[in-house]
KEDRENNU-361297 format. One record per residue: y, z negated, x negated of N, C-alpha, C in turn; residue number from 1. Coordinates in Angstrom, 2 decimals. Layout:
KEDRENNU-361297
r nY->Y, nZ->Z, nX->X, caY->Y, caZ->Z, caX->X, cY->Y, cZ->Z, cX->X, n->NUM
...
end
This chain:
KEDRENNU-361297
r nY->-1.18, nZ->0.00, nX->-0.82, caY->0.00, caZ->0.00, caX->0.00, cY->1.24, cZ->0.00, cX->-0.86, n->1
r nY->2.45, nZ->0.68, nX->-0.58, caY->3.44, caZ->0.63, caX->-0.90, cY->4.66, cZ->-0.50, cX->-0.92, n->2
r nY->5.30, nZ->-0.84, nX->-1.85, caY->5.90, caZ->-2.01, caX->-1.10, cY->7.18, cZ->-1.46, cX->-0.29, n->3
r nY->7.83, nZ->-1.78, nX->0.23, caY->9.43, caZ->-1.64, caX->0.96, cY->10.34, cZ->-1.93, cX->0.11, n->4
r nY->11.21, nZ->-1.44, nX->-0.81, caY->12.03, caZ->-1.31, caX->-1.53, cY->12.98, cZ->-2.79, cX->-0.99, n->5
r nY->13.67, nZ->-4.09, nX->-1.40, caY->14.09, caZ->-5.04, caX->-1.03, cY->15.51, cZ->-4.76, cX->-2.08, n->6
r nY->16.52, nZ->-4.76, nX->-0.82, caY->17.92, caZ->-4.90, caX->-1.54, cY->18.10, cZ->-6.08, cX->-2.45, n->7
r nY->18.86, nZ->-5.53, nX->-4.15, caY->19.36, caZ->-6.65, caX->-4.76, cY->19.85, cZ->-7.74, cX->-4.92, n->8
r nY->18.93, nZ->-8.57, nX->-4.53, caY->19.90, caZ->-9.94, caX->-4.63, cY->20.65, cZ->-10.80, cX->-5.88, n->9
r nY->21.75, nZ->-10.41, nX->-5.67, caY->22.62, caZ->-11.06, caX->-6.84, cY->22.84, cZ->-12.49, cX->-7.06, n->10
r nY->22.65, nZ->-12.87, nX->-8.14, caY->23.12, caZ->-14.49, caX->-8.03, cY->24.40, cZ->-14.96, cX->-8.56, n->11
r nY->25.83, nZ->-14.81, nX->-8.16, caY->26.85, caZ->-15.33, caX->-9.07, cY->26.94, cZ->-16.09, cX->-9.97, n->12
r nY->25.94, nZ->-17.00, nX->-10.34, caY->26.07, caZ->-17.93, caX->-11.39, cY->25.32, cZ->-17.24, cX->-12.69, n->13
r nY->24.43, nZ->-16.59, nX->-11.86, caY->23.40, caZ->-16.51, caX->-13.30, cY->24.51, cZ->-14.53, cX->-13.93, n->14
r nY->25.57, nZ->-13.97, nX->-12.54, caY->25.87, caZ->-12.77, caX->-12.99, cY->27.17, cZ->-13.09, cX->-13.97, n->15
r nY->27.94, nZ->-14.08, nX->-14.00, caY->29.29, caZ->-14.82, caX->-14.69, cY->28.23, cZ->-15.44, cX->-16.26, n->16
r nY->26.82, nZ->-15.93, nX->-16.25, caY->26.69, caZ->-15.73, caX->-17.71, cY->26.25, cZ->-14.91, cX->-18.35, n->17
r nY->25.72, nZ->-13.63, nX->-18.08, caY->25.49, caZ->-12.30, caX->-18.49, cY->26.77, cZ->-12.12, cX->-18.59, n->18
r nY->28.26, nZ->-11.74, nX->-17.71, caY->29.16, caZ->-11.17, caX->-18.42, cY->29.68, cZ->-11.99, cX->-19.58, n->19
r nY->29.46, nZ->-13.43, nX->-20.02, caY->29.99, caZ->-13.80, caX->-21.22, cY->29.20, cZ->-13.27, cX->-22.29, n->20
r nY->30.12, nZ->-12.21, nX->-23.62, caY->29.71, caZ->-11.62, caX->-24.48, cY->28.71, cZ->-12.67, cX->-25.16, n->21
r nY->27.76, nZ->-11.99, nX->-25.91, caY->26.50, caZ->-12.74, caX->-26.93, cY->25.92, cZ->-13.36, cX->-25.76, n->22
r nY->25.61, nZ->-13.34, nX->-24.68, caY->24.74, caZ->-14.31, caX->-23.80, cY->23.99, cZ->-13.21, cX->-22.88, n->23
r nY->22.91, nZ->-13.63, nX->-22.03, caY->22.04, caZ->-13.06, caX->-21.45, cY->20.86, cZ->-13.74, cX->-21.16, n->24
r nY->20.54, nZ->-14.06, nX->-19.12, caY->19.72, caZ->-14.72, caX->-18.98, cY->18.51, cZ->-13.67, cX->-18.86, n->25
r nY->17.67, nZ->-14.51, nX->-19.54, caY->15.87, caZ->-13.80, caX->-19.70, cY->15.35, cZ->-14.15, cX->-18.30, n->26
r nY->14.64, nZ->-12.40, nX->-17.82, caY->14.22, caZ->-12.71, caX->-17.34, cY->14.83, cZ->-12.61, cX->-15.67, n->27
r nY->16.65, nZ->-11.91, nX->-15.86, caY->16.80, caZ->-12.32, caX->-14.41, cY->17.19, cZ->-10.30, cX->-14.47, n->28
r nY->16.41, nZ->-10.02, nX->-13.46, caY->16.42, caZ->-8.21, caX->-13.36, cY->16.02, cZ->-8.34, cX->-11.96, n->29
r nY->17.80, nZ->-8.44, nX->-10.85, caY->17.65, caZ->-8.43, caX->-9.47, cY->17.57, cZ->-6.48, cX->-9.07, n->30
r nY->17.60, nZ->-5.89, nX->-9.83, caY->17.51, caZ->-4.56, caX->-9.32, cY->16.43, cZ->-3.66, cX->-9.69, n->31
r nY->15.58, nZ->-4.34, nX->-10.48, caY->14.23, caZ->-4.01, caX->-10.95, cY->14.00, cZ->-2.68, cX->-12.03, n->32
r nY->15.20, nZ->-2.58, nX->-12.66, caY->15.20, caZ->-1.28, caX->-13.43, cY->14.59, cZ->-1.94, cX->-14.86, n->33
r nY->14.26, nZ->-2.92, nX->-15.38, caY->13.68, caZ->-3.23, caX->-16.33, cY->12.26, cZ->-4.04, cX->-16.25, n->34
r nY->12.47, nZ->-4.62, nX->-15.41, caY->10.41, caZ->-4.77, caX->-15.04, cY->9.64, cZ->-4.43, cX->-14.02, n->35
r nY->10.14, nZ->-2.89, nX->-13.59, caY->10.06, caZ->-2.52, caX->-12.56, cY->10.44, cZ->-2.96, cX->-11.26, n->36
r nY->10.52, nZ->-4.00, nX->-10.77, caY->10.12, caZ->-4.61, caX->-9.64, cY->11.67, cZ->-6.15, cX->-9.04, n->37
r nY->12.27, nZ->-6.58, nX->-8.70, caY->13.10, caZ->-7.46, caX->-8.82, cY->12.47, cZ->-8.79, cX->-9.22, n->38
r nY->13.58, nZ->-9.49, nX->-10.56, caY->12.49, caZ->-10.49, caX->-11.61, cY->13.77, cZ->-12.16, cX->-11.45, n->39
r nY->13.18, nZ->-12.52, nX->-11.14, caY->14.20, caZ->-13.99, caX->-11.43, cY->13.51, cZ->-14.65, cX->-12.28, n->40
r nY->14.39, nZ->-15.50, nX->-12.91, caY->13.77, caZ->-16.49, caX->-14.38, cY->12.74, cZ->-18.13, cX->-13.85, n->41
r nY->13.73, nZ->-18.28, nX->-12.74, caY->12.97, caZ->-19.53, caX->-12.13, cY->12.97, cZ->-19.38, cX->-10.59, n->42
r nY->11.83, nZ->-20.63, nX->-10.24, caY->12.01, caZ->-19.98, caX->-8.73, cY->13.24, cZ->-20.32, cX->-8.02, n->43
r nY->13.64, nZ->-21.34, nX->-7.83, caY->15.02, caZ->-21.24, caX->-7.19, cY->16.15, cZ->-20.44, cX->-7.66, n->44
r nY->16.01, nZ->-19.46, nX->-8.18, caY->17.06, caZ->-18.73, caX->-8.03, cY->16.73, cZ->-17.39, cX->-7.05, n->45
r nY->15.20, nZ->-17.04, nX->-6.93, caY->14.66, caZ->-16.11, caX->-6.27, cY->15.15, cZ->-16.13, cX->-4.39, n->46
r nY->15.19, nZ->-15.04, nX->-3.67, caY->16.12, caZ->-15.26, caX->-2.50, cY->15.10, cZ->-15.86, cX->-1.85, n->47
r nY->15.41, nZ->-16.70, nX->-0.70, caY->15.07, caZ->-17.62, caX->-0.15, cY->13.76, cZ->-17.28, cX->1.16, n->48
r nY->14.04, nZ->-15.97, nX->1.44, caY->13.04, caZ->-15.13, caX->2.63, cY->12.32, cZ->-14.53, cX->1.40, n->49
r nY->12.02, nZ->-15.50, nX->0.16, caY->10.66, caZ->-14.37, caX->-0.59, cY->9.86, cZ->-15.88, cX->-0.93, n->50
r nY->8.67, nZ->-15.70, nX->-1.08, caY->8.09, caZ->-16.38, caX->-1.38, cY->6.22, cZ->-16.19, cX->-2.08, n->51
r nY->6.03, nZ->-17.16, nX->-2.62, caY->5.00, caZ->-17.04, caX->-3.41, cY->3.50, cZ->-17.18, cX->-2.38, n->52
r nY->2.23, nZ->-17.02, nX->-2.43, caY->1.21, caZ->-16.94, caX->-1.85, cY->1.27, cZ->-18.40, cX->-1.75, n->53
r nY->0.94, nZ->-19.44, nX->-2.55, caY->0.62, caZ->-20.74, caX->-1.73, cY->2.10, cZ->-21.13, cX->-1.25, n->54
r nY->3.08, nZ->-21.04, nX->-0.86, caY->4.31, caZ->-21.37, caX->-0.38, cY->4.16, cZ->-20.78, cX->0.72, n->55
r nY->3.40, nZ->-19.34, nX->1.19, caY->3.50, caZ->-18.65, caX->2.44, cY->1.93, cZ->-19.58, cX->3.07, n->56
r nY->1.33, nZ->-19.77, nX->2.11, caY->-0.17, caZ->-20.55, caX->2.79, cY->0.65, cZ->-22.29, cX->3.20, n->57
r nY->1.14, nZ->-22.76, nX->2.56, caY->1.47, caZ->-23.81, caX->2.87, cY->2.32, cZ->-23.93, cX->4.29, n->58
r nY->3.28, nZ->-22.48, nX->4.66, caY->3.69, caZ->-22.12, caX->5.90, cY->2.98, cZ->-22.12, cX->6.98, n->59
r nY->1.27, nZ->-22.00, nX->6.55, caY->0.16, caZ->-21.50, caX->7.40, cY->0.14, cZ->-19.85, cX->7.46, n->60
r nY->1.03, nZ->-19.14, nX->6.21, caY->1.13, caZ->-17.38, caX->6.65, cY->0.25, cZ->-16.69, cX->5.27, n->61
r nY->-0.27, nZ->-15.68, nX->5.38, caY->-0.48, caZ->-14.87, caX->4.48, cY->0.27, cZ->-13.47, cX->3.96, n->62
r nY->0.11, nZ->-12.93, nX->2.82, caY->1.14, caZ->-11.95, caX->2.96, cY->0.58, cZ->-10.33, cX->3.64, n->63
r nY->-0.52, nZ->-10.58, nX->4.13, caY->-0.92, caZ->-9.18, caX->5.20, cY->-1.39, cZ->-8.34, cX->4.56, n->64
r nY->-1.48, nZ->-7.75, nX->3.67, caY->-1.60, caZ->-6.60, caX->3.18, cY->-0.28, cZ->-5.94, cX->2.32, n->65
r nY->0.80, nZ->-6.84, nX->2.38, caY->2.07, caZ->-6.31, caX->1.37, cY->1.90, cZ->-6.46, cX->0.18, n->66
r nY->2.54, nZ->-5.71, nX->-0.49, caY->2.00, caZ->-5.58, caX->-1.85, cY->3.62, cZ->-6.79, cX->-2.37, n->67
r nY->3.58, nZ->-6.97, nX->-3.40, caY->4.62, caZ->-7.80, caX->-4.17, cY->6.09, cZ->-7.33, cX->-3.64, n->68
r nY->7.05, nZ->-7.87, nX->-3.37, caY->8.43, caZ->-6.96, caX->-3.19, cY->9.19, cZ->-7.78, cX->-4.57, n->69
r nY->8.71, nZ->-8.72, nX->-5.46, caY->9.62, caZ->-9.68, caX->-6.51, cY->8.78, cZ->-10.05, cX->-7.11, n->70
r nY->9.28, nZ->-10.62, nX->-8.58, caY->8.44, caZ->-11.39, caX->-8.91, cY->9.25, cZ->-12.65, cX->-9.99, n->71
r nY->8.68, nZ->-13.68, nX->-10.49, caY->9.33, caZ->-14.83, caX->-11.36, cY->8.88, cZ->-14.83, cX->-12.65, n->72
r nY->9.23, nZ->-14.53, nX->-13.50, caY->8.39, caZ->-14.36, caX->-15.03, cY->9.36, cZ->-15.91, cX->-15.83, n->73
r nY->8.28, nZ->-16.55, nX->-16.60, caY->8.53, caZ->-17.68, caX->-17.49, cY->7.75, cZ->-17.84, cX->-18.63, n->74
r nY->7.93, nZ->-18.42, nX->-19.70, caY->6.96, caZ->-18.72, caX->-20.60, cY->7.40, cZ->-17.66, cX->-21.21, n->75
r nY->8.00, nZ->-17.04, nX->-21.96, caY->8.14, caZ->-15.78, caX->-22.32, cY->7.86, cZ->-14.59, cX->-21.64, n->76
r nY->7.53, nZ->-14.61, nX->-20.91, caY->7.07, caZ->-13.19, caX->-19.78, cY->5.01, cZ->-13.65, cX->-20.20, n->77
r nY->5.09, nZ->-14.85, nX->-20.49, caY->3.49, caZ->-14.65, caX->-20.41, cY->2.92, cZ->-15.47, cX->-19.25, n->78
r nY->4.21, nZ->-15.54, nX->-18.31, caY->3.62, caZ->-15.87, caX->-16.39, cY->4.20, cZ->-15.38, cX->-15.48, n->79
r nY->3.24, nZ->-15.15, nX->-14.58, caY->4.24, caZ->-14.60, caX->-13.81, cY->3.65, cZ->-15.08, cX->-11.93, n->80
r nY->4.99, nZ->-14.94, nX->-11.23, caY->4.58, caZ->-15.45, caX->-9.64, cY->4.97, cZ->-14.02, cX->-8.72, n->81
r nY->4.19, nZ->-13.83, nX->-8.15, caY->4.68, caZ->-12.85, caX->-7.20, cY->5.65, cZ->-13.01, cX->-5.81, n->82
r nY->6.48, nZ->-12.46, nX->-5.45, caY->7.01, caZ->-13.01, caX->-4.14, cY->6.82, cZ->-12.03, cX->-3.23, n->83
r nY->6.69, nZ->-12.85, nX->-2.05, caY->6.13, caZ->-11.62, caX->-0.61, cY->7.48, cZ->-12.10, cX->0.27, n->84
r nY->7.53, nZ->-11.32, nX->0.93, caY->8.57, caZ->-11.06, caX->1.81, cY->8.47, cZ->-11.78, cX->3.08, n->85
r nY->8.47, nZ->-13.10, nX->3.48, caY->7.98, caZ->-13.74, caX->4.57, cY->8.87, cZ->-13.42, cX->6.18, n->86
r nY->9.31, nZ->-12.37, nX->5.89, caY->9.21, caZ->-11.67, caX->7.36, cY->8.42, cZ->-10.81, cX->7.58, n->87
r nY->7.77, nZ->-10.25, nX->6.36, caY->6.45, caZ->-9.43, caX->6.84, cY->4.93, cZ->-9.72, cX->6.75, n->88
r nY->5.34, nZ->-11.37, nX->6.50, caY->3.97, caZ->-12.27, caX->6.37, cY->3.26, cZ->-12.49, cX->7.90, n->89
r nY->1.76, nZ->-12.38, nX->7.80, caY->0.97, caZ->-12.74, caX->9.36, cY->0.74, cZ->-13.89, cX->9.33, n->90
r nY->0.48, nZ->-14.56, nX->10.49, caY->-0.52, caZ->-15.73, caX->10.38, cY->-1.68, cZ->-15.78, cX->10.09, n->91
r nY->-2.14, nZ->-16.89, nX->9.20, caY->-3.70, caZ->-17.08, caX->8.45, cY->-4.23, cZ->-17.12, cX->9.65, n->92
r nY->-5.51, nZ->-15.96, nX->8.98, caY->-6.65, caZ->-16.04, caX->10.47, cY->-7.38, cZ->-17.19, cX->10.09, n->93
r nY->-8.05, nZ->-18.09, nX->11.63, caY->-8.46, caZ->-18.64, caX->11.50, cY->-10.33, cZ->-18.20, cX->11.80, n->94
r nY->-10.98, nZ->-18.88, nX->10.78, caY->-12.99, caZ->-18.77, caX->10.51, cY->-13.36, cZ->-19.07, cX->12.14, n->95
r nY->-14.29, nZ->-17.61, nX->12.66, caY->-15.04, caZ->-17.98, caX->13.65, cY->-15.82, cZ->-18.99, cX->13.19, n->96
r nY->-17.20, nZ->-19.83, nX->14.55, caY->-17.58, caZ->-20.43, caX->14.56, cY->-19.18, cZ->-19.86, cX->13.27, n->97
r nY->-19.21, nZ->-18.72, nX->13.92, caY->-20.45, caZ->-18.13, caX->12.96, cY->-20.05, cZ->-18.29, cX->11.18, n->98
r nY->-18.77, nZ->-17.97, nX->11.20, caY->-18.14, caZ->-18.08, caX->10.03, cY->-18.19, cZ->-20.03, cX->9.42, n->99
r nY->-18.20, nZ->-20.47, nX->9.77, caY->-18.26, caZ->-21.94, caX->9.94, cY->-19.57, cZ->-22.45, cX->9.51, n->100
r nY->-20.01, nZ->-22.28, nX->10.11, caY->-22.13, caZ->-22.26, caX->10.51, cY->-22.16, cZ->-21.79, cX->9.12, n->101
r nY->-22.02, nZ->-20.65, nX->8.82, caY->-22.85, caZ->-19.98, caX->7.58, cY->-22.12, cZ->-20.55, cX->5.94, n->102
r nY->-20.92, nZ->-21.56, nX->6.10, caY->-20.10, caZ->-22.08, caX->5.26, cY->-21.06, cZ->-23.63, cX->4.91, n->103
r nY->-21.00, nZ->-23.70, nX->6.09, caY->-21.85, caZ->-25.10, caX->5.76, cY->-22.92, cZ->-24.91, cX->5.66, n->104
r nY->-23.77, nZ->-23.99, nX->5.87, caY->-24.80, caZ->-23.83, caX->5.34, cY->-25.40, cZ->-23.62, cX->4.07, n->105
r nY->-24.40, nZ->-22.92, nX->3.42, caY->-24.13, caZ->-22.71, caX->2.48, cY->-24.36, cZ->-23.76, cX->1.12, n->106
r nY->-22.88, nZ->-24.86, nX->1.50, caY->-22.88, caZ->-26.02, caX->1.34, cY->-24.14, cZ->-27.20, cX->1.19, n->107
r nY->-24.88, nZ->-27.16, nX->2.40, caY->-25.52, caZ->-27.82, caX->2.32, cY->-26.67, cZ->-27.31, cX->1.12, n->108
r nY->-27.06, nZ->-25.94, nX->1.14, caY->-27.85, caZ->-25.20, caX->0.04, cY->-27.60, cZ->-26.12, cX->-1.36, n->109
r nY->-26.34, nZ->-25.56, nX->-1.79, caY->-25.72, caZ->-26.14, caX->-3.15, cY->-26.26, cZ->-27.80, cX->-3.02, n->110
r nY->-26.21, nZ->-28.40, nX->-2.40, caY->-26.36, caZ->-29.97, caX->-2.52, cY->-27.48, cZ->-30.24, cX->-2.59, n->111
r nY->-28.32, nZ->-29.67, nX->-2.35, caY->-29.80, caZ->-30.08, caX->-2.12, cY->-30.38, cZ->-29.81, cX->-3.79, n->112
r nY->-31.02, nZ->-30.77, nX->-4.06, caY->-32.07, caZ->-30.57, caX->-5.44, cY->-32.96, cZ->-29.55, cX->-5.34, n->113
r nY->-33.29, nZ->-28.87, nX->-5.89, caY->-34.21, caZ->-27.84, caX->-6.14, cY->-35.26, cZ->-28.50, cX->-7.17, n->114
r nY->-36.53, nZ->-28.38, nX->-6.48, caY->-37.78, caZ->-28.81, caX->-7.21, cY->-38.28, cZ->-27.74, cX->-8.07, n->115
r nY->-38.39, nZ->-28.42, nX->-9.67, caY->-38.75, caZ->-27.66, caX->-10.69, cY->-40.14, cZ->-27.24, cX->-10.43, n->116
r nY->-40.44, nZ->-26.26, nX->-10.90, caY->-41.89, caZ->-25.27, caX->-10.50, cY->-42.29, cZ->-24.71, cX->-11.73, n->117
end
């Protein structure tokens, strides 16, 4: 799937220390022309209708089938968080009962000792 192109979100604080000469925050690329994709350095600076997979699970939402519209890089660019667009997030389906049954069954498998032969 394609993602939906998400207008630039600018942050005035972090755009007033990029224009002071010799300075430059790592890591903040709201228009995605350098890591492809729109990049904030930490998460609170990322816009507020984006959010990460357990932040949209913790909502009770999943991100559907959307592909990334942002993302948060730290550590030197050796992490990274994806952000989904939580207006185009669904609600987590919830496990039929068969689905249930065959979980715990499961479960109970793993727990049980297995007699050496």
């Amino acid at each position: 799937m394609h993602s939906i192109p998400v207008p630039a979100a600018r942050i005035p604080q972090l755009e007033q220390l990029n224009a002071v000469p010799g300075t430059r925050v790592v890591f903040y690329d709201p228009t995605g022309s350098h890591y492809g994709m729109p990049t904030y350095p930490v998460w609170k600076w990322a816009p507020k209708h984006l959010k990460t997979r357990r932040q949209l699970t913790a909502l009770g939402l999943r991100p559907g089938g959307q592909a990334p519209v942002a993302q948060i890089l730290w550590r030197k660019g050796g992490r990274v968080a994806y952000l989904y667009d939580i207006t185009r997030a669904l609600p987590k389906r919830k496990p039929t009962g068969k689905q249930l049954d065959a979980l715990d069954k499961a479960t109970r498998a793993r727990r049980t000792k297995r007699s050496a032969s």
